[in-house]
C-alpha positions as CSV (number, residue, x, y, z in Angstrom):
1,X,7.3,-53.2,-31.3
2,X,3.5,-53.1,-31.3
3,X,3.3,-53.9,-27.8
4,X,5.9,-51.3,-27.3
5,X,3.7,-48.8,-28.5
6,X,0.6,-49.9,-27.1
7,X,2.3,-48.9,-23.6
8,X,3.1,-45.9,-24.5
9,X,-0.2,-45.2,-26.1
10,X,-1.6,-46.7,-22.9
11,X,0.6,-44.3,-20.4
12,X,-0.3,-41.1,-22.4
13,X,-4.1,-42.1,-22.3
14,X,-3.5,-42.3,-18.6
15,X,-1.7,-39.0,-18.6
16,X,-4.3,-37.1,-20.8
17,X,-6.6,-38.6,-18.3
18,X,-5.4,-37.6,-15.1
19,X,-4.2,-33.5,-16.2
20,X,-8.1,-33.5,-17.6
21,X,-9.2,-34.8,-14.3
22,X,-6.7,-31.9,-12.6
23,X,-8.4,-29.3,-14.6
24,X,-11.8,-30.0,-14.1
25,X,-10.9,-29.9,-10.4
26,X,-9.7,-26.4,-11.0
27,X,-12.1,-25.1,-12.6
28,X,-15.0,-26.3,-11.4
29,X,-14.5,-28.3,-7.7
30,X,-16.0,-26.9,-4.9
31,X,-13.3,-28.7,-2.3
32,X,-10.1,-27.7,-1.3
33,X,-6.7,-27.1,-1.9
34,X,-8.7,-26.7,-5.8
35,X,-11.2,-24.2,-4.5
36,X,-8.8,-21.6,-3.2
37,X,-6.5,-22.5,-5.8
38,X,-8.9,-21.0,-8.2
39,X,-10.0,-18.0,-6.6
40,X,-6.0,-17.3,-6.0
41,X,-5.7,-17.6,-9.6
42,X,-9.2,-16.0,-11.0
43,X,-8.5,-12.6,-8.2
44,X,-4.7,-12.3,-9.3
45,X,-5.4,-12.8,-13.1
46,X,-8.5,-10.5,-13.2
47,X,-6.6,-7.7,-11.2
48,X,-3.8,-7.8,-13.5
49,X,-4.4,-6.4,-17.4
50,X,-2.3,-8.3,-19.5
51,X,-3.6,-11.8,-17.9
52,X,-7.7,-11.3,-17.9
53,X,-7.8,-12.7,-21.2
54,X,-6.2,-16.0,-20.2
55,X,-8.4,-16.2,-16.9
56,X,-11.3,-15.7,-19.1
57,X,-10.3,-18.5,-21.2
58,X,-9.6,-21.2,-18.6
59,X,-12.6,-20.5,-15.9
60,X,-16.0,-20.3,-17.0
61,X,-17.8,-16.8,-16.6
62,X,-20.3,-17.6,-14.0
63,X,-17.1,-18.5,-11.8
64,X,-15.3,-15.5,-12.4
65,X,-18.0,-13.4,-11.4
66,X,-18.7,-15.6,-8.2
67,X,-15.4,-15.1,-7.3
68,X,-14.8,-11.7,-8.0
69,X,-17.8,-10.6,-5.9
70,X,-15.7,-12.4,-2.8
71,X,-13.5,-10.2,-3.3
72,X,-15.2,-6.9,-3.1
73,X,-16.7,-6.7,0.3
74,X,-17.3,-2.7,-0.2
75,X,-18.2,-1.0,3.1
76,X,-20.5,1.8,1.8
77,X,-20.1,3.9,5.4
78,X,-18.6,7.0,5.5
79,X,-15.6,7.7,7.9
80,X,-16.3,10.1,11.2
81,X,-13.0,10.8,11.6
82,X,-14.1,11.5,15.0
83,X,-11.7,9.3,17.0
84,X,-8.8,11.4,15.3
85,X,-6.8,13.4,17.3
86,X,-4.4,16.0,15.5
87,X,-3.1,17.5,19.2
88,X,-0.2,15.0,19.3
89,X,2.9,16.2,20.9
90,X,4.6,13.2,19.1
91,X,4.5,15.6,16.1
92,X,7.6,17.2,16.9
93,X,11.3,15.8,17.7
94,X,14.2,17.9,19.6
95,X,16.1,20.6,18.5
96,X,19.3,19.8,17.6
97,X,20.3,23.4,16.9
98,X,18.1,26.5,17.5
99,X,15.5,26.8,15.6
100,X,15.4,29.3,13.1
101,X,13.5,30.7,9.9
102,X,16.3,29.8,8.1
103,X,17.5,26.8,9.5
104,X,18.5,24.7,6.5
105,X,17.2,21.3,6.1
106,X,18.7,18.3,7.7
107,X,17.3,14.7,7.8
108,X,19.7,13.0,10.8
109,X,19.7,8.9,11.8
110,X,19.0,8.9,15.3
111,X,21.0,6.1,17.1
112,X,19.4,4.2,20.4
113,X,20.3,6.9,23.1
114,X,18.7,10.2,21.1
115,X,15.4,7.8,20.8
116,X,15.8,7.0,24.9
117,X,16.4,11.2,25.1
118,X,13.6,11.6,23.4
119,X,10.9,9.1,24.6
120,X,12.3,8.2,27.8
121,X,11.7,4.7,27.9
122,X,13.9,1.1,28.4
123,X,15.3,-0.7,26.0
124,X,14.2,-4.2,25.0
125,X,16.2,-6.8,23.7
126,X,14.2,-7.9,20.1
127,X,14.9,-10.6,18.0
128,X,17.0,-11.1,15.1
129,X,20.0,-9.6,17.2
130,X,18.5,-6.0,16.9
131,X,17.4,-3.7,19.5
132,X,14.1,-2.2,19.7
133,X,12.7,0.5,21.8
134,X,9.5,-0.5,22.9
135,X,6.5,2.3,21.7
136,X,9.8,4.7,20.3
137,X,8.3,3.5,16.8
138,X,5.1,2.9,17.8
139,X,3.2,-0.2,16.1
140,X,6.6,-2.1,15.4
141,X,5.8,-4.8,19.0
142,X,2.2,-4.9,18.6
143,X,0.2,-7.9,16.8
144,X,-2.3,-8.6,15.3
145,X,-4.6,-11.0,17.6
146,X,-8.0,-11.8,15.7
147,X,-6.2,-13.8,13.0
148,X,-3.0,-15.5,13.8
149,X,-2.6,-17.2,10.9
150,X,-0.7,-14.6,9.4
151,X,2.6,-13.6,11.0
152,X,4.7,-10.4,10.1
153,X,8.3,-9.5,10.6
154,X,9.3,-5.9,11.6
155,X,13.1,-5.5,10.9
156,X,15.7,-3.0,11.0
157,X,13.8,-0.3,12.5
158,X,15.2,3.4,11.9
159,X,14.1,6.9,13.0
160,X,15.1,9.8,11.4
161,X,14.7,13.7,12.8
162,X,13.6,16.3,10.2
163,X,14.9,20.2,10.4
164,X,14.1,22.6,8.9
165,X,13.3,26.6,9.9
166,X,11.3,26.3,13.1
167,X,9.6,22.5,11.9
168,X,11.0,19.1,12.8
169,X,9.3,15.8,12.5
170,X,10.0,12.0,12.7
171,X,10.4,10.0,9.5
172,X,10.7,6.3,10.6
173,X,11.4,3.3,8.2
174,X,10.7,0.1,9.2
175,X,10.9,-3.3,6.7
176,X,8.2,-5.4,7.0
177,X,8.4,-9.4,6.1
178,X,6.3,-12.3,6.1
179,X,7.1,-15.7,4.0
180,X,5.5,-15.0,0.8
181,X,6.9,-10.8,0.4
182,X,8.6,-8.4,1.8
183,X,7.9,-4.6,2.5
184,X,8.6,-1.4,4.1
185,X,6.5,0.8,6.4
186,X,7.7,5.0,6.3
187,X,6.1,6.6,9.0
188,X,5.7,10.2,9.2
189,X,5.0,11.7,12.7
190,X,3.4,15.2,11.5
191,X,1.0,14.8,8.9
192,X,0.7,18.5,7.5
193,X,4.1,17.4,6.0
194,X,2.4,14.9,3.8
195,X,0.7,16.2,0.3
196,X,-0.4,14.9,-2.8
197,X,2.4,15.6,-5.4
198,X,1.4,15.5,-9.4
199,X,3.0,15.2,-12.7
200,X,3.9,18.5,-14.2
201,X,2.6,17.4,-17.6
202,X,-1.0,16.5,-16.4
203,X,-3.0,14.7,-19.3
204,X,0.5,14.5,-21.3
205,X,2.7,12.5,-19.5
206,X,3.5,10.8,-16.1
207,X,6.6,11.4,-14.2
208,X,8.5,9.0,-12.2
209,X,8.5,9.4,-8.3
210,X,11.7,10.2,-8.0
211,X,10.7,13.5,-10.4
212,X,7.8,14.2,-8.4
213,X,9.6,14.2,-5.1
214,X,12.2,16.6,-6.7
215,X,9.8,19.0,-8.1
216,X,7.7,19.8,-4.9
217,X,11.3,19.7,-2.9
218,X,10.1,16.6,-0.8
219,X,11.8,14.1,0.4
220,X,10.3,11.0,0.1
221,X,7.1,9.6,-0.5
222,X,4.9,6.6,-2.6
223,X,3.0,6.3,-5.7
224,X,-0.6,7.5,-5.6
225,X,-3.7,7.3,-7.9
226,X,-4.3,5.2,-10.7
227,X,-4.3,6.9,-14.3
228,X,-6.0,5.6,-17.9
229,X,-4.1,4.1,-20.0
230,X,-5.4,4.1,-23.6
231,X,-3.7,1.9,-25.7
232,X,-1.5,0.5,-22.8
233,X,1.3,2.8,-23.3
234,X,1.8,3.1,-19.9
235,X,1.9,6.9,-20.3
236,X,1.2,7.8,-16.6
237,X,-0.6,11.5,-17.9
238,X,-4.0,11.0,-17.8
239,X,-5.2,11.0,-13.7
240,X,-8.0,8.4,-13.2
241,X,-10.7,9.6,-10.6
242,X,-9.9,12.8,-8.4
243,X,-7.0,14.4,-7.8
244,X,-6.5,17.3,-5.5
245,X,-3.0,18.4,-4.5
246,X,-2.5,21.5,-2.0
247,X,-5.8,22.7,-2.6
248,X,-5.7,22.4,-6.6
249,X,-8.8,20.6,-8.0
250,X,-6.7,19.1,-10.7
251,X,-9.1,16.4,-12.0
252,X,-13.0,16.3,-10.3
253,X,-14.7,13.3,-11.8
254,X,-15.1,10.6,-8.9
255,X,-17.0,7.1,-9.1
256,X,-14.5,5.2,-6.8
257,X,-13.6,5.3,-3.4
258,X,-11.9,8.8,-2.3
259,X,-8.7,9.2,0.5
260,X,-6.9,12.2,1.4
261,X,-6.6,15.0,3.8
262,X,-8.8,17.6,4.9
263,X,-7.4,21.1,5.8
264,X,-6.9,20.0,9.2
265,X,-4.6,17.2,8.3
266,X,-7.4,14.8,9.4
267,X,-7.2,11.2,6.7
268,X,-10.9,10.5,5.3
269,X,-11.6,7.4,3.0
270,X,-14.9,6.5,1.9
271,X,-17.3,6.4,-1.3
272,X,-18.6,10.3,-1.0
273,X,-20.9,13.0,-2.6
274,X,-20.1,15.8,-4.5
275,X,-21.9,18.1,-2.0
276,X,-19.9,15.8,0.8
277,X,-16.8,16.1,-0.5
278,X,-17.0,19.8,-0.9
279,X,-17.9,20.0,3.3
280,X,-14.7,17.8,4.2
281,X,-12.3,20.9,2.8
282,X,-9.8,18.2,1.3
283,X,-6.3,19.9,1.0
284,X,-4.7,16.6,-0.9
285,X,-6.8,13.4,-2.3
286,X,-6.6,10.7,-4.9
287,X,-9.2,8.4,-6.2
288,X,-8.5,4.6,-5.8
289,X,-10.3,1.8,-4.3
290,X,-10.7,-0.6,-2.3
291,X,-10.9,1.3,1.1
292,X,-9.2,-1.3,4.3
293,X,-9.7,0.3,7.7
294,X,-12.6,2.7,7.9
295,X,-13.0,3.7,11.8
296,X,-10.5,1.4,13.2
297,X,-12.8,-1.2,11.3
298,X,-11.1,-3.9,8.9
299,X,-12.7,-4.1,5.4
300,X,-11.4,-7.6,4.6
301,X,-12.2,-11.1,6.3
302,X,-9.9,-13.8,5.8
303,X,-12.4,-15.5,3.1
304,X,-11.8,-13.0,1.2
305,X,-8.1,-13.5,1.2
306,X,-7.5,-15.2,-2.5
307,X,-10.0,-13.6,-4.8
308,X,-7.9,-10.4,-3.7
309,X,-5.1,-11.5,-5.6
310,X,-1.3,-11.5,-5.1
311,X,0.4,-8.5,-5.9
312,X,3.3,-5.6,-5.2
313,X,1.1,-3.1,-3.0
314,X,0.9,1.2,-2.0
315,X,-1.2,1.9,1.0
316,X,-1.6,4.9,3.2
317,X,-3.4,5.3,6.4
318,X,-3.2,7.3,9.7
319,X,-3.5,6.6,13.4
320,X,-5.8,7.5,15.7
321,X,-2.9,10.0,17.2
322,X,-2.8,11.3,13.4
323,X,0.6,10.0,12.4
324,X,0.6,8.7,8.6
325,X,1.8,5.3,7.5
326,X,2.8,5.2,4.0
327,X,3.4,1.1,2.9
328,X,4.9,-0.7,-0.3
329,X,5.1,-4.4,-0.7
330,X,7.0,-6.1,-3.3
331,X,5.9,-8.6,-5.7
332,X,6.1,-10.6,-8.8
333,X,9.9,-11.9,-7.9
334,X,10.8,-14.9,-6.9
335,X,11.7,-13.9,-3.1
336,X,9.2,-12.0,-2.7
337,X,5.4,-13.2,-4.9
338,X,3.3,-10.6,-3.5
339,X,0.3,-9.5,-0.7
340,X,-3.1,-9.8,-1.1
341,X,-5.5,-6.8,0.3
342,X,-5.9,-8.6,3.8
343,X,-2.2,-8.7,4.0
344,X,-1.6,-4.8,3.1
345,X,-4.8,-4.0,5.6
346,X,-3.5,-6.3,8.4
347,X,0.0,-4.9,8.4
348,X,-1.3,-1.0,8.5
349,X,-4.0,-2.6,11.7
350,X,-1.0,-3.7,13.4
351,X,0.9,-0.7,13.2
352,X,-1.7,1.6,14.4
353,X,-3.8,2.7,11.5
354,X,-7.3,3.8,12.1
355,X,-8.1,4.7,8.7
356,X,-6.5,3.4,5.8
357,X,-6.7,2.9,1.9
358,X,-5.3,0.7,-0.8
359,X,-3.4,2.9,-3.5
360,X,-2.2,1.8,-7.1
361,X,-0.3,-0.9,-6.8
362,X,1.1,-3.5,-9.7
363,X,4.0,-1.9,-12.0
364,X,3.3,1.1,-10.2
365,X,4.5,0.5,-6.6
366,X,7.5,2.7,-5.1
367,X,8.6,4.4,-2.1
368,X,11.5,6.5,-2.1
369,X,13.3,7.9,1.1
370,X,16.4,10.7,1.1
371,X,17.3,10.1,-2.4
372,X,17.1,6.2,-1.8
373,X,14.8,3.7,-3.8
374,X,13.6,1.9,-0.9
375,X,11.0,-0.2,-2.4
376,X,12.0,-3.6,-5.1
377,X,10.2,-2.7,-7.8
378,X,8.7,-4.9,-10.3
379,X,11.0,-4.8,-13.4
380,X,13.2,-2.7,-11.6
381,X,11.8,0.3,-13.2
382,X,12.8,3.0,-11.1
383,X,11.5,5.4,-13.9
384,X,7.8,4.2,-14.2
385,X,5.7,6.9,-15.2
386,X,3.3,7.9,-12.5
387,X,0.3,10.9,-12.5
388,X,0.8,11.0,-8.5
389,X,2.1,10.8,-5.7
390,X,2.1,11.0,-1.9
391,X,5.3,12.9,-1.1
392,X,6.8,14.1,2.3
393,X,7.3,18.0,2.2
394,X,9.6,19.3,4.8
């Protein structure tokens, strides 16, 4: 019996030993797979509220900070915008009626031979038994060639025509997939259709995006700007940063990094000055940071990949040609964890983007299309409270 015990005394001594040794190595050891271990854990914790306290805990201070500062590679330039060009006769589809001042709206699924009408172009054979029309959704072929470590699906691609009165403009959805998430791109050919959409209880409550879309007759969009949240209500009222829709300075504090539109539908992101700002004419902008292309320039490197963090993601950003792609990834389920920033800004750089900003992300990621929920959200909270929203205004 004594000797009995003595093994097991001896095994648990062993045990104690070895998950010790194990933590040590994660908090402290400079070598991999510990290393990036760590920074996965201390950028995913500190970017999530509910789990700073238990990263605080486990990893000494002086790493946290180390780590943190990885992951904020600011770029403190401006945008030009001067590579934009508005003049894009992509902007508008076909008629499928006459136009008309009164032409009600219709949003209509193009199949494969109005897209060959339209952009007069062969069809190539993709993979995964669909078809794609090579450049008819422009971005969907193209990769990304200074990293290849990272390799993205682009399924199930779909182009919709927009009427109504004289306008009409493309919507097209494309899902997006890699092996840690999965996503969807909504791509908006005319960006004078896209607009910054607000709670209609500002400082009271939030609204969920399906409300917003409904109240400023759009139809579709993404979750915006971030919003305080005092006692972790998840109230959705108070706007953090500014917000501008159509015009309407609705909240003017800024500290943060700024994207939106100017009057002339042109996307500017940057860190900017009051007197700055007021010279760019901004029709619709939210506060949020980080920025992740500024000028056809990638903000994040692949070292700063894990102190990022892994988590459900809203992005916007427009091409050169000035079309706007709006992007949600989903995270924190078991098929599908999450992206980190380099992720999100890699998938907007292979699809075209020239400028580009992350957006509030977390709880608060959605994207909604036509009346459909087309992002997974976290907790499956379709009614999440939000202070704003990009929506698509026909």
């Amino acid at each position: 019996m004594r000797k009995k015990k003595k093994i097991i005394l001896t095994i648990l001594i062993i045990f104690a030993t070895v998950i010790g040794a194990l933590f040590l190595m994660f908090t402290r050891a400079n070598f991999e797979p510990f290393k990036t271990w760590r920074e996965l854990f201390v950028g995913t914790g500190m970017t999530t509220a509910s789990y700073r306290d238990l990263v605080r805990f486990l990893i000494p201070a002086d790493e946290i900070t180390r780590i943190m500062r990885i992951g904020d590679p600011y770029i403190k330039d401006q945008t030009s915008q001067d590579a934009i060009n508005i003049e894009n006769p992509d902007f508008h589809g076909i008629a499928r009626t006459s136009p008309s001042p009164t032409r009600p709206l219709r949003i209509s699924l193009l199949n494969l031979t109005d897209i060959l009408k339209i952009q007069k172009i062969e069809k190539t054979s993709g993979g995964s038994g669909y078809i794609y029309i090579k450049e008819a959704i422009r971005g969907i072929t193209a990769k990304v060639k200074a990293d290849e470590r990272y390799n993205y699906e682009y399924l199930n691609p779909r182009r919709y025509l927009v009427e109504k009165g004289m306008d009409e403009f493309y919507v097209d959805i494309v899902q997006v997939k890699s092996q840690l998430f999965r996503g969807n791109l909504l791509i908006v050919s005319d960006p004078s259709k896209v607009s910054v959409g607000v709670t209609s209880e500002v400082g009271v409550t939030g609204e969920s995006l399906e409300a917003i879309i409904t109240n400023y007759k759009a139809i579709g969009g993404i979750n915006a700007g971030g919003f305080s949240d005092t006692g972790w209500t998840g109230n959705g009222g108070q706007p953090e940063g500014l917000l501008i829709s159509h015009g309407k300075e609705i909240s003017s504090k800024h500290s943060k990094s700024i994207c939106g539109f100017t009057n002339k539908d042109k996307f500017v992101v940057g860190r900017f000055t009051t007197s700055e700002l007021e010279k760019l004419h901004l029709r619709d902008a939210v506060e949020f940071n980080p920025p992740l292309i500024i000028n056809g320039k990638p903000v994040f490197s692949y070292g700063s990949n894990a102190a990022t963090g892994i988590h459900p993601r809203t992005a916007i950003g427009q091409r050169k040609t000035g079309e706007v792609i709006l992007l949600t990834i989903d995270g924190r389920q078991i098929d599908s964890v999450g992206a980190s920033l380099y992720d999100t800004q890699n998938i907007l750089l292979e699809n075209g983007a020239y400028n580009a900003s992350n957006l509030d992300g977390g709880h608060s990621s959605f994207m909604m299309f036509d009346d459909e929920l087309i992002s997974h959200p976290y907790q499956n909270n379709p009614d999440k409270r939000l202070p704003s929203a990009f929506v698509i205004i026909p």
